[in-house]
C-alpha positions, 0 to 999 in steps of 0.5 A: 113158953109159946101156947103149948108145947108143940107151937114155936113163937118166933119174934122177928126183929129187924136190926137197928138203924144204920148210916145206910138207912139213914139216907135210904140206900140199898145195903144188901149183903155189903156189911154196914154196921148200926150207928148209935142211933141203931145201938140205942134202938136195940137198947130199948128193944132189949129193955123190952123183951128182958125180965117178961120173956123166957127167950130160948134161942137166939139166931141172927144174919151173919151181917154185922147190923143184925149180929150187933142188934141181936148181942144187945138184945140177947144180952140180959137173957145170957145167951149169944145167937146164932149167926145163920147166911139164910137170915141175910138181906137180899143181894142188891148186886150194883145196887148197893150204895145207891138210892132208889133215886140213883138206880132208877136213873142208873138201871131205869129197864131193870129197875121198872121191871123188878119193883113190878116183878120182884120175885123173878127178876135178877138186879144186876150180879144181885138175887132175885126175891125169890131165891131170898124167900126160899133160903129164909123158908128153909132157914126158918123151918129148921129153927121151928123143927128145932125149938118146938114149944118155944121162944125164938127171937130171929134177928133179921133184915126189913127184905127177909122179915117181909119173906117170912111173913108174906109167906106165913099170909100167903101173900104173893110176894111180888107185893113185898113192900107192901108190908113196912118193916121199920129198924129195931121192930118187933113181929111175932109169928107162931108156927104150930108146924114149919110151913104154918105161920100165924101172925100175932103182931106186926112191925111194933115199935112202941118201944121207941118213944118219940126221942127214938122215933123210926127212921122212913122207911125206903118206898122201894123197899130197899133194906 
C-alpha cells in the first residue's frame, strides 16, 4: 500500500529502448516496437519490482513499445494492463523518423520556435505539448480517482512522463527537456488527491547495471 489509505502511489515507467532510440529520432505516436535490448531492459525492471511490491493496476499507452514493456513487468504479479491513448507520446506529425538534426535542417522556423515554446507551438500535422499535458492530466487523474491508497504502475513515454511530472512540481513546462527521462526508469509520484503530486523518485535506473547502461537520451527531447 501507498502511505495510507487515501494516497495512490503511481510508478512511472518509461518503455524500453527501441531501434528509434537507439539512433535518436522522433518516434511519436508511429508505433515502433522494443528491440532486444529495450526486452532485456523491462526484464531487469520487472525482476525489480516482483516479489517486494503489491502492485494493484497496471495501465500502459496503447503503443506497442509501452504494451510490451508493461506485459514484461506486470507479468510476475498476473495481472495485464490496461492500454489507455491518453498515456501516448506526443504526436511529432512529419517529424517522425527524423533526427533532431534532420528537422532542424528540414523545419529550421518551426523547429527554433517550439524547442523555445513548446507548449504552444504545433510540429507540423503533429500536437502541441500542451495538448500532451492536458490528455495525460486527465488520464492520470482517473487512475488516481480510481485506486486511491494504492499502487499503480503507468507505463509510458519519455514526452508524457516529463508532462505528469513537470505538473505534479509546477514546473512551467516550456522547460520539458530539462527533466531527463531515460528508456526502462522508474519515478514515483504520490498523489494524496488527482491535482496534488508529490515526487518521491525520479528517473532510477539502477536496475540496469553497467552490461544495461542507458542509452543517451535525445537533447530536444524527442521520445
Amino acid at each position: 500500500m501507498a502511505g495510507d489509505n487515501t494516497v495512490c502511489r503511481v510508478y512511472l515507467v518509461r518503455h524500453g529502448v527501441t531501434e528509434w532510440n537507439q539512433s535518436l529520432r522522433y518516434q511519436g505516436q508511429t508505433d515502433i516496437p522494443l528491440c532486444d535490448y529495450g526486452r532485456r531492459q523491462a526484464a531487469r525492471l520487472a525482476a525489480r519490482l516482483a516479489g517486494r511490491l503489491k502492485v494493484d493496476a497496471f495501465y500502459t499507452s496503447d503503443l506497442s513499445r509501452a504494451a510490451e514493456t508493461a506485459a514484461i513487468v506486470a507479468a510476475p504479479h498476473g495481472l495485464a494492463a490496461k492500454p489507455q491513448a491518453a498515456f501516448r507520446e506526443m504526436n511529432f506529425g512529419r517529424w517522425e523518423g527524423l533526427t533532431a538534426v534532420e528537422v532542424r535542417e528540414r523545419f529550421p522556423a518551426v523547429y527554433r520556435d517550439w524547442l523555445d515554446h513548446p507548449l504552444g507551438v504545433r510540429p507540423p500535422d503533429g500536437e502541441t505539448y500542451a495538448e500532451v499535458a492536458e490528455r495525460t492530466r486527465r488520464g492520470l487523474a482517473e487512475v488516481v480517482v480510481s485506486h486511491p491508497g494504492r499502487n499503480v504502475v503507468v507505463v509510458a513515454h519519455g514526452g508524457a512522463i516529463r508532462c505528469i511530472i513537470g505538473t505534479a512540481l509546477g514546473m512551467d513546462l516550456n522547460l520539458f527537456w530539462k527533466l531527463r527521462t531515460d528508456n526502462a526508469s522508474l519515478s514515483i509520484v504520490d498523489y494524496p488527491e488527482p491535482d496534488r503530486g508529490i515526487l518521491l523518485l525520479f528517473n532510477d535506473v539502477s536496475h540496469l547495471p553497467a552490461d544495461l547502461p542507458p542509452v543517451p537520451a535525445n537533447p530536444s527531447g524527442g521520445a
